[in-house]
C-alpha positions as CSV (number, residue, x, y, z in Angstrom):
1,X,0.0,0.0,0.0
2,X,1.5,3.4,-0.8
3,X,0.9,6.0,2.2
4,X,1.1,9.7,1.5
5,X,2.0,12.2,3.7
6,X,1.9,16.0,3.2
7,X,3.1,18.8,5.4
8,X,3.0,22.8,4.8
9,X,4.2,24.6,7.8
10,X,1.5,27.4,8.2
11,X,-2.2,27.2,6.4
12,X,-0.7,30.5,4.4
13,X,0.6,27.8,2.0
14,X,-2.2,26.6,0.8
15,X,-1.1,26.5,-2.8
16,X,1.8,24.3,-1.9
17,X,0.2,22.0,0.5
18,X,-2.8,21.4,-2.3
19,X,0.2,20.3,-5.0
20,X,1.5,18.1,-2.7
21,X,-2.0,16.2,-2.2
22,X,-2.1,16.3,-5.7
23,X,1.2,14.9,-6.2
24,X,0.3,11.8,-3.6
25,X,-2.9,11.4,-5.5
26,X,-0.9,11.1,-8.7
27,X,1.0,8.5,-7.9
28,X,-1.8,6.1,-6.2
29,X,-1.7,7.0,-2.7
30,X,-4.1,4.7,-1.0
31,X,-4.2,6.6,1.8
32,X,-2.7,10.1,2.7
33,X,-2.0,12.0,6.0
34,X,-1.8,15.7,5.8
35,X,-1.0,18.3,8.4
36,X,-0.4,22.4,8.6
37,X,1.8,22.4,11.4
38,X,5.8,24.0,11.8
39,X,8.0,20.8,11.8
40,X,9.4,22.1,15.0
41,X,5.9,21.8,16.7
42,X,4.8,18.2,17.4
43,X,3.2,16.3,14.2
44,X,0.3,14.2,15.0
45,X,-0.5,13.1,11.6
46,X,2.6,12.2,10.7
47,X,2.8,10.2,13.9
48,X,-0.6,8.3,13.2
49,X,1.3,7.7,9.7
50,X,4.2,6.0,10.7
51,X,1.8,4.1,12.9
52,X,-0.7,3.3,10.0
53,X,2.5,1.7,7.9
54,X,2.3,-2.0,7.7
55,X,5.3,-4.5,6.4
56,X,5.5,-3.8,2.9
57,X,3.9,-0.3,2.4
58,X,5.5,2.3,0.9
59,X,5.5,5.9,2.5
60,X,5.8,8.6,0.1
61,X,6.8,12.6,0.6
62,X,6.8,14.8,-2.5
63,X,10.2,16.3,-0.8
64,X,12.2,15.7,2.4
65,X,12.0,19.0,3.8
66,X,8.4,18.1,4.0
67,X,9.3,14.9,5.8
68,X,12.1,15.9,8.5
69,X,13.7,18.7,10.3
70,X,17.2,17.6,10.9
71,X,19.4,14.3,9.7
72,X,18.7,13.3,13.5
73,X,15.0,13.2,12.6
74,X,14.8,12.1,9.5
75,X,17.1,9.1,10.9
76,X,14.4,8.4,13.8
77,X,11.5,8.6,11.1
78,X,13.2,6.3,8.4
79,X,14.1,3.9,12.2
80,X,10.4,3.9,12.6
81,X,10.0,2.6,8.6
82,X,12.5,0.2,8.7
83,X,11.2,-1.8,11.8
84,X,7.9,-1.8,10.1
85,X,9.9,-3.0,7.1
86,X,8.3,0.0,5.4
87,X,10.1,1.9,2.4
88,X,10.4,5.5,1.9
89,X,9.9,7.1,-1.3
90,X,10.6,10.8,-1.9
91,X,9.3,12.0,-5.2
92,X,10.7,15.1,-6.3
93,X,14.6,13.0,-6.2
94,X,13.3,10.0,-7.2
95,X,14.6,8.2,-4.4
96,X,13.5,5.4,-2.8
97,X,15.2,3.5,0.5
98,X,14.1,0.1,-0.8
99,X,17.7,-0.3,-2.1
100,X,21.4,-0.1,-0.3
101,X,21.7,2.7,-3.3
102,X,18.5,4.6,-2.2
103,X,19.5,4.6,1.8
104,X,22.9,5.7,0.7
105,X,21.4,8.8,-1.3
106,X,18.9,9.5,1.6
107,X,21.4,9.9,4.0
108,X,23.8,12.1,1.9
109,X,20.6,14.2,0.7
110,X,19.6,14.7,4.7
111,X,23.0,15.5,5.5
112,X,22.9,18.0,2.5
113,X,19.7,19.7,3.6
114,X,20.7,19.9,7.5
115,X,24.3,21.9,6.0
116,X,22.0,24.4,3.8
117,X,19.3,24.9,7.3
118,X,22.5,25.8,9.3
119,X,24.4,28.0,6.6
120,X,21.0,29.9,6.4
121,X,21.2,30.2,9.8
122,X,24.6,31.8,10.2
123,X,23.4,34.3,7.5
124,X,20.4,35.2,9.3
125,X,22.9,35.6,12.9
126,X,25.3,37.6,10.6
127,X,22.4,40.3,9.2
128,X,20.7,40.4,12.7
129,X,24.1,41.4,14.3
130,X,24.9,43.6,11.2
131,X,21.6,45.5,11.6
132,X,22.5,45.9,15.1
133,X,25.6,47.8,14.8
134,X,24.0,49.7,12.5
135,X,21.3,50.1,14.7
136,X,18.4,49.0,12.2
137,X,17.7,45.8,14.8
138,X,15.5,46.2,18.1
139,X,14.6,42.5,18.4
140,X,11.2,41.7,19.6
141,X,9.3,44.0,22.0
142,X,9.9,42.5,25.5
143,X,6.1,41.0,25.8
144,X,6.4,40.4,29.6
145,X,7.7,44.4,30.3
146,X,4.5,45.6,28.3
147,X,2.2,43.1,30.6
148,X,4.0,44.1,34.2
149,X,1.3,46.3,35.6
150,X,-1.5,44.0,34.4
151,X,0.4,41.1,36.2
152,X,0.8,43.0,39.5
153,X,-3.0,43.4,39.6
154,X,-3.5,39.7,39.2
155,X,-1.1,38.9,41.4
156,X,-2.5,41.3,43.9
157,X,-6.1,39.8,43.1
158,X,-4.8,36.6,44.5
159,X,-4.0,34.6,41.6
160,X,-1.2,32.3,41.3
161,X,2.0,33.0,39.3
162,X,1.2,30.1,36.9
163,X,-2.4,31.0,36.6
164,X,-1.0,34.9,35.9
165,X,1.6,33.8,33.0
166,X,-1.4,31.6,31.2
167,X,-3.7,34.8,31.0
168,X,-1.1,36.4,30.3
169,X,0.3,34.6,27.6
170,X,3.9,34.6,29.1
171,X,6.1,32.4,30.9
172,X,6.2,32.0,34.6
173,X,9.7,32.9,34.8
174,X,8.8,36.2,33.7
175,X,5.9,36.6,36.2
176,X,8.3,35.9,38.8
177,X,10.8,38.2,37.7
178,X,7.9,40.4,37.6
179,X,7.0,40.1,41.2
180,X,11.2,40.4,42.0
181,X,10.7,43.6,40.4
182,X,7.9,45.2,42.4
């Protein structure tokens, strides 16, 4: 059975997440997972996914960025697959794990992707810190600061730090340092 899975990270990318469900339908997915979610965030669907795979299924991506967000991830996902004795196919390299060949080219490809994520990265470090010196950079505004007096009215009220920061939408550390501050 070929298993489709299909991941856009915000719902703003609505154009690409409806190819890629096209895509899976192309090729005879028989069955297809699909999820709007940052792949830093937690992945439901593609957990029920690699839990739906059964020996000799095939799970199919239309890219690996889609799939995993690190080699260290995309090691643990194709793990999963190959206890289940489950294949990986990625479409847009043509690349399938079912041979030594195709697990070779996975891991050189992951290892490839992880090198471009981190050298984008450093760029971004490099203009943030440029922007700085040149004073163009003010970072986020500090949410807590802005939310201070409306957390010492709370606090005051009788509420607990922890019920305070989920109101609040900020952490408890900062509802603490809040209180440290008063």
């Amino acid at each position: 059975m070929l298993i489709g899975y299909a991941r856009t990270s915000t719902v703003d990318q609505q154009a690409g997440f409806d190819a890629q469900l096209k895509e899976l339908e192309a090729v005879g997915c028989e069955k297809v997972f699909s999820e709007q979610v940052s792949s830093l965030g937690k992945r439901p669907q593609l957990d029920a996914a690699l839990d739906f795979c059964r020996e000799g299924d095939v799970f199919v991506v239309t890219k690996l960025d889609r799939l995993a967000r690190s080699v260290t991830d995309l090691g643990r996902i194709v793990e999963r697959l190959e206890a289940k004795k489950v294949t990986l196919r990625i479409l847009n390299i043509n690349l399938d794990t079912g041979s030594p060949t195709g697990r070779l080219m996975l891991n050189l490809l992951g290892s490839v992707a992880q090198f471009e994520v981190e050298i984008m990265r450093e760029r971004q470090r490099e203009g943030i810190a440029k922007a700085q010196a040149e004073g163009r950079y003010r970072g986020r505004k500090p949410t807590a600061r802005a939310k201070a007096g409306e957390a010492k009215k709370l606090l005051q009220s009788g509420m607990t730090p922890s019920a305070v920061a989920r109101q609040l939408s900020i952490s408890r550390a900062s509802v603490y340092r809040i209180m440290d501050a008063a």
